[in-house]
C-alpha positions in Angstrom: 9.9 34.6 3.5 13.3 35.2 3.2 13.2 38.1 5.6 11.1 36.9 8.3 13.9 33.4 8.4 16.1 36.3 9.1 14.8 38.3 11.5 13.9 34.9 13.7 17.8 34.4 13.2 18.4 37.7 14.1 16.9 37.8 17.6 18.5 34.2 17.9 21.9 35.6 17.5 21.2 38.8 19.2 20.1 36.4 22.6 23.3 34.1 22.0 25.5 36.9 21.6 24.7 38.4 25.0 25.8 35.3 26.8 29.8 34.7 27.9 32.6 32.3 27.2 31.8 31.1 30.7 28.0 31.0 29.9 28.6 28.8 26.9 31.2 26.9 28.9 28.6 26.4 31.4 26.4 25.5 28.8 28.0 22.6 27.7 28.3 20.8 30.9 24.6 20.5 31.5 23.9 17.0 31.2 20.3 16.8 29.5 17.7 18.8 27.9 15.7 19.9 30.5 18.7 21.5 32.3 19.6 23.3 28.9 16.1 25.2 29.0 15.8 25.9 32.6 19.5 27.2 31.7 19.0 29.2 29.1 14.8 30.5 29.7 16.2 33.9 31.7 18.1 34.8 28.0 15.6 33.5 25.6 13.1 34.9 27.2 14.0 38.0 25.4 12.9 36.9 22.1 9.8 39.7 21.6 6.1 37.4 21.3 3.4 39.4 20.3 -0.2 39.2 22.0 -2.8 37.6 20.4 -5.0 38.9 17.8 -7.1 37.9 15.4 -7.8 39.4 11.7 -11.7 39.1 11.7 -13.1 41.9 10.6 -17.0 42.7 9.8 -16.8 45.4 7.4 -14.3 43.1 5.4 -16.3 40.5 5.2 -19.4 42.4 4.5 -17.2 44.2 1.3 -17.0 40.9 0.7 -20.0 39.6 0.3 -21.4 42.8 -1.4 -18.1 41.9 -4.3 -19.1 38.8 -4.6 -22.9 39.4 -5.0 -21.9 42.1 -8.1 -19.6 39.3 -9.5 -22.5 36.7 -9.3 -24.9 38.9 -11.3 -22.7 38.7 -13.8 -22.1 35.5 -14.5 -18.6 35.8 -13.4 -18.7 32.7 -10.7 -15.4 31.7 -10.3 -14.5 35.5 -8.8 -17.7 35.5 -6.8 -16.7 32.2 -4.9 -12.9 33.8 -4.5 -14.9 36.9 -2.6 -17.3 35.0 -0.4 -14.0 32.5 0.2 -12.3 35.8 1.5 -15.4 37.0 3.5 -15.7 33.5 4.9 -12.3 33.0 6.3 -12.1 36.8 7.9 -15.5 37.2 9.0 -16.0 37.2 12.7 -18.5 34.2 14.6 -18.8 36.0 18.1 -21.9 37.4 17.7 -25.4 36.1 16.4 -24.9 39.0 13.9 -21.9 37.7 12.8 -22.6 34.2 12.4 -25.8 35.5 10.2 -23.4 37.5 7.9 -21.0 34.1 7.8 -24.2 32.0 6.9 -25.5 34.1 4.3 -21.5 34.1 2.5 -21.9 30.5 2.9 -25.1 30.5 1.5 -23.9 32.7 -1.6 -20.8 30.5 -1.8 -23.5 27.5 -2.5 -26.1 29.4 -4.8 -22.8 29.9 -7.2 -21.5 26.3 -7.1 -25.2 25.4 -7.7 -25.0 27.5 -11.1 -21.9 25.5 -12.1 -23.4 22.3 -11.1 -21.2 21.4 -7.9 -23.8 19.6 -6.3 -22.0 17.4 -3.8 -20.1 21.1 -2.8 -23.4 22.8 -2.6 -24.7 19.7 0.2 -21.4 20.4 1.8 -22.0 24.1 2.6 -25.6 23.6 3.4 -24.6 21.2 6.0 -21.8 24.3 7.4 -24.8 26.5 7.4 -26.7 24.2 9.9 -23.4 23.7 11.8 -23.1 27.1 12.1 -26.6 28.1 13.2 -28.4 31.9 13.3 -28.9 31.7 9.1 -32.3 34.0 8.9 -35.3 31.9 9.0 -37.1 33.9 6.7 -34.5 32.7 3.9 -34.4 28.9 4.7 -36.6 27.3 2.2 -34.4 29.2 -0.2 -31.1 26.3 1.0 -34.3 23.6 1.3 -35.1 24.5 -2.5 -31.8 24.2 -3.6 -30.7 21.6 -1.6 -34.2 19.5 -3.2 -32.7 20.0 -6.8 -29.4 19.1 -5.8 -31.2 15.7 -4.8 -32.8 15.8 -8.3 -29.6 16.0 -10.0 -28.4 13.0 -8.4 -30.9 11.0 -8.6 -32.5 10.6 -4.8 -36.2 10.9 -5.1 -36.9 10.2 -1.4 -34.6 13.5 -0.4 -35.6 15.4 -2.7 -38.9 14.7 -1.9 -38.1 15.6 1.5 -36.7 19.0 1.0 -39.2 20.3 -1.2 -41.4 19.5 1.7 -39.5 21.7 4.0 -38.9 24.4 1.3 -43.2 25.0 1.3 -42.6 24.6 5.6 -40.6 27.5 5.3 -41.6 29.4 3.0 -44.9 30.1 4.5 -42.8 31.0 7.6 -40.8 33.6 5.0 -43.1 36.5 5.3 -43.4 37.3 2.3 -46.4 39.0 0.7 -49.5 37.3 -0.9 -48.8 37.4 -4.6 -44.9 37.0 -3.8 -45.8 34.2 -1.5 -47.9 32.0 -4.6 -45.2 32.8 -7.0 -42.8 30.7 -4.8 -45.3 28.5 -4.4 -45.9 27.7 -7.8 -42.0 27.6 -8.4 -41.9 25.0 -5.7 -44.3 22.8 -7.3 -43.2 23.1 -10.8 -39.5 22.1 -9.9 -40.7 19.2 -7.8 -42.6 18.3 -11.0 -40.6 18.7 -13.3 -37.6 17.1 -14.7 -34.2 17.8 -13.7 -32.2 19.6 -17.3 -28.6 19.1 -16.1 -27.0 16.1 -17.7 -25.3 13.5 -15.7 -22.4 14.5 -17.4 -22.3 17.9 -15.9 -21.9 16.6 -12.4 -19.8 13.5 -13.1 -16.4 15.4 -12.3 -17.9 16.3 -8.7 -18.9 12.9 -8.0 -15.8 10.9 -9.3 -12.2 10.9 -7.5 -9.8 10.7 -9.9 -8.2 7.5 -8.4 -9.4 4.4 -5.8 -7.0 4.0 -3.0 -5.2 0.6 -3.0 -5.8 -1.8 -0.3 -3.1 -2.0 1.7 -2.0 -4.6 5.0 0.9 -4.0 7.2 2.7 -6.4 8.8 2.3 -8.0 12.6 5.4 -6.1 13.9 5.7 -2.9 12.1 2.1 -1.7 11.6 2.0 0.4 8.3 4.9 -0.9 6.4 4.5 -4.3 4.0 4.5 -7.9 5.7 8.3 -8.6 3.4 9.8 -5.8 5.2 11.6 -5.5 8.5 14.0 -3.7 10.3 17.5 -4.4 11.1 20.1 -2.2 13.1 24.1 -1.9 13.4 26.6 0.4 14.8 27.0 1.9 11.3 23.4 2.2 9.8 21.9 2.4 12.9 18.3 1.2 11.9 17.5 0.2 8.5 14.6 -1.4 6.1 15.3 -4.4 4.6 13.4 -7.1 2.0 12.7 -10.4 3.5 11.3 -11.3 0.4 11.9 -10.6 -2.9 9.3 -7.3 -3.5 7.5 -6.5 -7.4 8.2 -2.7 -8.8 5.0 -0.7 -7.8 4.5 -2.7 -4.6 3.4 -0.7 -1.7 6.1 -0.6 1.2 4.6 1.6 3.4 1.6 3.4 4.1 1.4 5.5 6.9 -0.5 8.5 8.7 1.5 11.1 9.8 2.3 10.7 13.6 2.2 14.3 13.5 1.8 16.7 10.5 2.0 21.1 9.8 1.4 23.1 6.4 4.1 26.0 5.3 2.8 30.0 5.5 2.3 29.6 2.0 -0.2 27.3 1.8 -2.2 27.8 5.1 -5.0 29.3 3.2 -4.7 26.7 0.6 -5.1 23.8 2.3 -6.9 22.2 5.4 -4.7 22.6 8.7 -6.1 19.5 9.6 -5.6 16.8 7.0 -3.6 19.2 4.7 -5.9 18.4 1.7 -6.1 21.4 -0.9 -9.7 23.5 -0.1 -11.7 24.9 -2.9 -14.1 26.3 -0.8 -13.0 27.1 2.9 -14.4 26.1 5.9 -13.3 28.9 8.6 -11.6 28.9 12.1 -14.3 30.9 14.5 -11.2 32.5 15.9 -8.4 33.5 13.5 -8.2 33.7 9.7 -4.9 32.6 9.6 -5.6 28.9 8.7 -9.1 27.0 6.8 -10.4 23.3 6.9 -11.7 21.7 4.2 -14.5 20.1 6.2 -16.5 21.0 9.5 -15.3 17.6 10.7 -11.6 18.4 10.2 -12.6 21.8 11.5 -13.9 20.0 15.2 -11.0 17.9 15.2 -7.9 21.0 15.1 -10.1 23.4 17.3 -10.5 20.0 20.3 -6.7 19.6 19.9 -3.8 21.2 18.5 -5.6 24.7 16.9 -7.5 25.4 20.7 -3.8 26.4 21.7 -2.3 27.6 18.7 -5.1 29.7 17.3 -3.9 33.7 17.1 -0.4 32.0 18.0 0.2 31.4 14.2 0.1 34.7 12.7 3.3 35.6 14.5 4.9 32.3 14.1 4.8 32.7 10.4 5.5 36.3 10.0 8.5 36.1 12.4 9.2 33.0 10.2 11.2 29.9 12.2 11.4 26.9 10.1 8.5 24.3 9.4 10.5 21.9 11.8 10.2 24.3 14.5 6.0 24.8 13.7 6.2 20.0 13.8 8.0 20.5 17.0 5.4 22.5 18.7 2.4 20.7 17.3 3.8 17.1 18.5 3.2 18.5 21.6 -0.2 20.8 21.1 -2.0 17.8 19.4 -1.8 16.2 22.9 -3.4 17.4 25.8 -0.4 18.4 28.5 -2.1 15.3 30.5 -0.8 12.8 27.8 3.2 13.9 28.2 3.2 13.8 32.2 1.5 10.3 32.8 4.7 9.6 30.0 7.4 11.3 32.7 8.5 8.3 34.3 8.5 6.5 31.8 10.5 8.1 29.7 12.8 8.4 32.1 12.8 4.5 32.2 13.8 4.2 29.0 16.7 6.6 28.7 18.2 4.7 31.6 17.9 1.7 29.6 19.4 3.3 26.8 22.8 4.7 28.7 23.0 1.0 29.9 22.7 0.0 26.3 20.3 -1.8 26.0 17.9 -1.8 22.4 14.4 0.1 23.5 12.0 -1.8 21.1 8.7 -2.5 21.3 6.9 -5.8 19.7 4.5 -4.0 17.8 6.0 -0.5 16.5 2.8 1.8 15.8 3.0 5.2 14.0 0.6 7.1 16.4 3.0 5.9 19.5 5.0 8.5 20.9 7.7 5.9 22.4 8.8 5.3 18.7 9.1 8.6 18.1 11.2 9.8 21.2 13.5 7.1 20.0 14.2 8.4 16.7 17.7 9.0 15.6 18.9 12.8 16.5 22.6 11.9 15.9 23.5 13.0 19.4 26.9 11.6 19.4 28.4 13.8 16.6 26.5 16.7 18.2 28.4 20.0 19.1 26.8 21.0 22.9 27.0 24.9 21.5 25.2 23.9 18.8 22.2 23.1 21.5 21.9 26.7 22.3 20.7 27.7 18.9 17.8 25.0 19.2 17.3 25.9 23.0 16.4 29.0 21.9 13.8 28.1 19.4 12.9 25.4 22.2 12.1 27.9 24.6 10.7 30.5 21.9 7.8 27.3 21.4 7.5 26.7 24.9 6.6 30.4 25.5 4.1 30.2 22.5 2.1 27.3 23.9 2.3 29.2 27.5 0.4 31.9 25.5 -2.1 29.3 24.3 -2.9 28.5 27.5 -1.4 25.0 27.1 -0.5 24.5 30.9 -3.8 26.9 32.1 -2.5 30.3 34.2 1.2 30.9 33.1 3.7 33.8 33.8 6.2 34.0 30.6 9.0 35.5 34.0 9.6 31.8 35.2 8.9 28.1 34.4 7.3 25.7 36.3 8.6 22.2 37.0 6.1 20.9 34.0 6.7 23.5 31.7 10.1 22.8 31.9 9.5 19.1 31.1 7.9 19.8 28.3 10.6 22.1 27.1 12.8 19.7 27.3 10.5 17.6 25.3 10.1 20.1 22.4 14.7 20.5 22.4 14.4 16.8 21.8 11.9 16.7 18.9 13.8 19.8 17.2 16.8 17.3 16.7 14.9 14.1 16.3 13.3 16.4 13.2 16.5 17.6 11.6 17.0 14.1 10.5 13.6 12.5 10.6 10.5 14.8 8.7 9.7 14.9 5.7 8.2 17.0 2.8 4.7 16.7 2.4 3.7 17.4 -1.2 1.1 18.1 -4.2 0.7 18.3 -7.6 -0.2 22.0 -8.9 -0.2 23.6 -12.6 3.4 24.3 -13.8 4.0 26.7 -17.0 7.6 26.2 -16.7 9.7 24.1 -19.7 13.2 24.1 -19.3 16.0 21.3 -19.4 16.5 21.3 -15.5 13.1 20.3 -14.8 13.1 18.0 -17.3 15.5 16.1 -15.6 13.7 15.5 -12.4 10.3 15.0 -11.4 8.6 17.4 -13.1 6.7 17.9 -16.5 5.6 20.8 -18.6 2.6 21.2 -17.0 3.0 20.0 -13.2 5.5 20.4 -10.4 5.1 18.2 -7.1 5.3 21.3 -4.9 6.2 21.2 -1.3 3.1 22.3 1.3 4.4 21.0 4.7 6.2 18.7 6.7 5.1 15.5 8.8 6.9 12.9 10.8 6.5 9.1 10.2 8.5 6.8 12.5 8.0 3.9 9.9 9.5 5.3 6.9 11.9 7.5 9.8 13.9 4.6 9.7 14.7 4.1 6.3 18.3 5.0 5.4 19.3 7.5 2.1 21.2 6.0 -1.6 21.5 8.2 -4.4 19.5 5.6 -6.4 16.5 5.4 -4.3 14.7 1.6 -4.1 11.5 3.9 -3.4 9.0 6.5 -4.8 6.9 8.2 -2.0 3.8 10.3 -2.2 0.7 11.7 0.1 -2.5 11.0 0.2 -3.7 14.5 2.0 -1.1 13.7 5.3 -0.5 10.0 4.9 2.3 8.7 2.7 2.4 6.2 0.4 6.1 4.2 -0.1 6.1 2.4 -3.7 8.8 0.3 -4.7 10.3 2.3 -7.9 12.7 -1.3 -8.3 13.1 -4.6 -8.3 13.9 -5.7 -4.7 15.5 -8.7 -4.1 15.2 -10.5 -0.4 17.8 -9.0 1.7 18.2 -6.0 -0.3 18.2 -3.0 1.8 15.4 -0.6 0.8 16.7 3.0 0.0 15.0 5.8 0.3 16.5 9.3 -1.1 17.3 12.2 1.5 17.3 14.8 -1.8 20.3 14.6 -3.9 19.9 12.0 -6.6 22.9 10.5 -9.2 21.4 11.1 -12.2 21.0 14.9 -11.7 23.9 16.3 -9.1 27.5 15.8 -9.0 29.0 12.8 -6.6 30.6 16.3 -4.7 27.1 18.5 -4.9 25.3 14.9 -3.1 28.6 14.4 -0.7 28.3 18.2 0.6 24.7 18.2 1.3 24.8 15.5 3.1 27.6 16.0 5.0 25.9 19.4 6.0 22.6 18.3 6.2 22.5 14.9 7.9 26.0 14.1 8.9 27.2 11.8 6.8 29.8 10.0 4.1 27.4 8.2 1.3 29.1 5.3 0.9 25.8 4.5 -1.9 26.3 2.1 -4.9 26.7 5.5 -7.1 29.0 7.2 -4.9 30.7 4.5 -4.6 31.3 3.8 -8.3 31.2 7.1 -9.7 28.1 6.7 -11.8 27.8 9.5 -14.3 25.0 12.1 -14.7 22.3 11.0 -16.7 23.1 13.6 -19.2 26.7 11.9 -19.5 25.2 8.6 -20.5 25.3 7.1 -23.8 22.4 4.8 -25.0 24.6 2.9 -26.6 26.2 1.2 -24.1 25.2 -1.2 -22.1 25.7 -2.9 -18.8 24.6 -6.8 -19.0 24.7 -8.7 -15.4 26.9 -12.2 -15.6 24.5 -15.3 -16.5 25.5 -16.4 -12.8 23.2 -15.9 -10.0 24.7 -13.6 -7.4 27.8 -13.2 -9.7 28.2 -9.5 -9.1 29.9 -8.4 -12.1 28.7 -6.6 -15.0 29.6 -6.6 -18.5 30.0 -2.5 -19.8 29.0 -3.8 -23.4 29.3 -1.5 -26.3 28.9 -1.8 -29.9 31.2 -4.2 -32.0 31.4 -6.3 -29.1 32.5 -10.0 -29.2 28.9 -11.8 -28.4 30.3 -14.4 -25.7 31.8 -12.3 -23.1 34.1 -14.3 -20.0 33.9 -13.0 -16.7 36.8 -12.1 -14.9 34.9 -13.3 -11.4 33.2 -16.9 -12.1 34.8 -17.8 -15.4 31.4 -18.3 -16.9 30.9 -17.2 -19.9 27.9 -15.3 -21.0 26.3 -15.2 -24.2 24.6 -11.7 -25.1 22.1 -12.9 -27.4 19.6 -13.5 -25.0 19.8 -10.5 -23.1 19.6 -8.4 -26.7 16.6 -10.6 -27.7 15.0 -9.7 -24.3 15.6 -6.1 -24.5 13.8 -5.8 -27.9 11.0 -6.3 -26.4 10.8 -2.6 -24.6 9.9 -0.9 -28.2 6.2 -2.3 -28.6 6.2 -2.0 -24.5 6.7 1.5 -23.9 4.8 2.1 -27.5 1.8 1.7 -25.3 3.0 3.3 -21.7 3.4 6.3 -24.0 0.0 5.5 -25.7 -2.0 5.5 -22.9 0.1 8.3 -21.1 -1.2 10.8 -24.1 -4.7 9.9 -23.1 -3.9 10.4 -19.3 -4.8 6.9 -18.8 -2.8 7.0 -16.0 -3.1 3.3 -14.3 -2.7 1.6 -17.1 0.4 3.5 -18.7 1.9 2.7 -15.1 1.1 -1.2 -15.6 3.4 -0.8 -18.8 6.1 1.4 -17.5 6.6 -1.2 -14.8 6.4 -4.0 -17.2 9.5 -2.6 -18.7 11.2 -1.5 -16.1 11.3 -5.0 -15.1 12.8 -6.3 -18.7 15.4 -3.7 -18.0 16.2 -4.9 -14.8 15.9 -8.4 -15.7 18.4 -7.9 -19.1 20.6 -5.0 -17.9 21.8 -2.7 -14.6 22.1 0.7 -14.3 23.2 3.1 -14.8 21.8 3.3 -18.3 19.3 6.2 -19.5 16.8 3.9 -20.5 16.2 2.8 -17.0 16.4 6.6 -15.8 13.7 7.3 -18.0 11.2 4.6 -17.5 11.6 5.3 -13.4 10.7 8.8 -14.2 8.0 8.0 -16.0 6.9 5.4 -12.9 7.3 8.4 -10.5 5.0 10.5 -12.9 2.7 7.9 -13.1 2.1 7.5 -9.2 2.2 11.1 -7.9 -0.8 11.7 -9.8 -2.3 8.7 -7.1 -1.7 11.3 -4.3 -2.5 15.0 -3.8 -3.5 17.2 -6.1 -4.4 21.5 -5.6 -8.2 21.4 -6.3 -7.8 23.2 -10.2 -5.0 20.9 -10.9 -5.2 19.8 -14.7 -4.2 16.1 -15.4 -2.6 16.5 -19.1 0.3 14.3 -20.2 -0.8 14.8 -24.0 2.0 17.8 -24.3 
């Protein structure tokens, strides 16, 4: 990966270095984005793009399916599936040939899963066979057979009645000979008589998700984030959540669908383009096997929008290997049709005139799926170096030339741009700086072997990591600013996110999110340096601010006890030995430790249980006790203490396992 970052930089530098100190003087003066690509097009034009192609390939696919068939008669399913997964995704859909070769993988694919009880996945590629169309008629009451006893196993008469009915339809259509012919017959009958041998139990796991989504309802001005949070904005914050109420630890604070969302190189035949759920068993792109969808649904849905103009774009994208903001910035645009963004021209155009007169551009209801709000998202242009802009006018125009090759804007010659091409250049330079400060990581649990001290200390176990597949935009939870002690836990639910409160939060609080480095893990300098670097500015957080120590620097022994007095901001750093009536230095009160002691004892028989039912991967309710505590803590005591760092771990352990998961992911806390 490393490499193909470095040849993309390469040909960056190689265009920039051919321009002048006049160029680049020249440069700066231009005024707005869409002068900066009709500027710099003639140059960055140079940057090599690759024609199309596809890797579909017949004979592959047919290996393939031969492999897989070898693998089956074995017993050995879970390396047949991997072969007919791998004949799937490269076999080719052109032909009626083809599509018969792709039906009969499917059809192999769903035979195995049948042998290891997968009913609801067998259904699943029965219904991609009859999507697909051209399976050989003379095999089709072989899919109506199964698909009757996959109807048995769960317990639906009437279907399975059904089926078997069209299995003997079809099989007298079969050709098969006499004797053959009344064997199947009398196989037919017998298993529509008889009674089905597979315990319940062996198809619970396929019929069960591992956890219910929470109801959620959004508030009457900002759509997807809770009713007892709004947004407030000053010269020095810009915008900002904040509590209007006070807010539980675990409460939702946002849920949100991804305006706009893209998977990494690695996982692009992991997971579904589309929804960017992890895929056991692919459902294939008729035109490139460079991405899968995890349903024929999700599979429409790409292929009508963003995947019609990027399909045989992608292969080169990732092998010449530009960032994942560069793959968002494209696909804000392909999800739309080029119709969407010129009706927007003047109005746009509206706004930013608004905005150089300064006045606030805010809408009374702000939606995630509106393109206004995201246009408007911070990009920091201010403290922007106009040299700076030619990097990301290159990658612009690289992007622009990629959806010119997907036929985006019909006919197009890569010598020139038109007046709408250039428009939407512009478009794509804006969103690469709105994305430098505004995506974020979209992420899923997977297997982990790994067991040392550093991953100990952040959100990992022994056996998980929350690994990174892809990025995604969301303008609600874009306007959250950064603390090195996050108010907030975030997770995905295939592209959405979920925003939990991982705190108590009191009304008027602002609610932190975390940008990356966190207090209890990196050095006040490490978190001051990549921010500085990364997003541009001095954390002036309650950490920073007070030099809070690593969490490996804390002693359990001391702790820090609030003043009895409400909104009394000083804290007690109590230790052993201490006198137990303690005067503060602010209000004069003074504060008796006894209760806040008796309070704390409490957490022993507490987080007894959270463990408890941790061990058993009773996952909800360890969480319900972890929270409980948390809130004893809170209530008795302030960080930074390693009591409370623990506990919040434990919190975040609790609710990633709510959101994705790769589809042989292992739930096991008992370690």
């Amino acid at each position: 990966m490393k490499a193909s970052i470095s040849d993309f930089q390469k040909n960056c530098e190689k265009i920039i270095g051919k321009l002048t100190e006049e160029c680049i003087d020249q440069f700066r003066e231009t005024k707005d984005d869409v002068t900066r690509i009709r500027y710099m097009y003639d140059v960055a034009k140079l940057i090599p793009l690759v024609p199309q192609e596809t890797d579909k390939c017949f004979k592959f696919a047919e290996d393939q399916k031969n492999l897989g068939n070898k693998h089956f008669a074995k017993k050995e399913y879970g390396r047949a599936v991997q072969c007919y997964n791998a004949g799937i995704i490269r076999c080719p859909q052109e032909s009626v040939a083809e599509r018969g070769l792709l039906t009969i993988l499917v059809s192999n694919r769903s035979a195995t899963n049948f042998e290891l009880h997968k009913v609801r996945k067998v259904l699943d590629d029965i219904d991609y066979i009859n999507e697909i169309g051209d399976y050989p008629s003379h095999l089709k009451y072989k899919l109506w057979l199964r698909k009757a006893k996959c109807y048995d196993l769960l317990q639906n008469k009437r279907l399975a009645e059904e089926a078997y009915s069209e299995a003997l339809k079809w099989l007298k259509q079969s050709g098969l000979p006499g004797n053959a012919l009344e064997a199947k017959i009398k196989e037919i009958e017998k298993a529509r008589g008889g009674e089905c041998t597979v315990k319940s139990q062996q198809i619970r796991q396929d019929l069960i998700p591992s956890f219910p989504e929470e109801r959620f309802e959004g508030g009457c001005e900002f759509l997807a984030a809770n009713p007892k949070i709004t947004v407030c904005q000053d010269t020095y914050q810009g915008r900002y959540a904040k509590a209007t109420e006070d807010i539980d630890t675990g409460t939702i604070l946002v849920e949100e669908t991804a305006f706009c969302s893209v998977l990494d190189k690695e996982h692009a035949l992991t997971n579904c383009q589309n929804c960017l759920a992890s895929v056991e068993l692919p459902i294939a792109c008729p035109g490139c096997a460079d991405i899968i969808f995890c349903s024929t649904r999700c599979s429409r849905l790409a292929i009508k929008t963003f995947h019609g103009i990027e399909c045989g774009t992608l292969r080169q994208f990732y092998e010449f290997g530009p960032s994942v903001n560069c793959l968002l910035a494209m696909r804000i645009v392909s999800q739309k049709p080029l119709k969407f963004f010129l009706e927007k021209r003047n109005k746009l155009k509206d706004y930013m005139r608004d905005v150089c007169k300064k006045n606030v551009v805010r809408k009374k209801i702000y939606r995630s799926d509106d393109y206004d709000n995201v246009f408007f998202l911070c990009r920091n242009e201010p403290l922007r170096k106009k040299e700076e802009l030619v990097h990301y006018a290159c990658m612009a125009i690289y992007l622009l030339r990629l959806l010119k090759q997907g036929y985006y804007f019909g006919e197009s010659c890569d010598d020139s741009l038109s007046e709408d091409e250039q428009f939407i250049g512009g478009l794509i330079l804006r969103h690469l700086q709105i994305l430098q400060f505004n995506a974020h990581d979209i992420s899923e649990l997977q297997n982990c072997h790994q067991n040392d001290e550093k991953d100990k200390l952040s959100y990992r176990s022994v056996n998980y990591e929350n690994a990174t597949i892809g990025a995604a935009l969301y303008p609600t939870v874009a306007m959250f600013n950064h603390s090195c002690d996050p108010s907030i836990v975030r997770y995905n639910i295939k592209n959405k996110i979920i925003v939990r409160a991982i705190k108590p939060i009191k009304a008027d609080d602002i609610i932190y999110e975390n940008y990356g480095p966190l207090y209890t893990v990196d050095s006040r300098e490490k978190r001051q340096e990549y921010l500085k670097k990364n997003y541009w500015f001095e954390c002036l957080c309650q950490p920073c601010i007070e030099l809070w120590p690593l969490a490996q620097e804390m002693k359990e022994n001391v702790l820090r006890i609030p003043c009895k007095t409400d909104r009394c901001p000083y804290v007690f750093v109590v230790q052993e030995q201490e006198d137990p009536f303690l005067t503060c230095p602010y209000c004069k009160n003074v504060t008796s430790l006894m209760p806040y002691l008796k309070g704390l004892m409490k957490l022993d028989k507490i987080l007894y249980d959270a463990e408890h039912h941790l061990s058993l991967n009773q996952i909800e309710n360890a969480l319900k006790k972890f929270v409980q505590a948390l809130e004893i803590l809170y209530k008795y005591s302030r960080p930074p203490h390693p009591e409370i760092i623990k506990v919040q771990r434990r919190i975040c352990a609790c609710m990633l396992h709510f959101g994705n998961k790769a589809f042989d992911y292992k739930i096991n806390f008992n370690n």
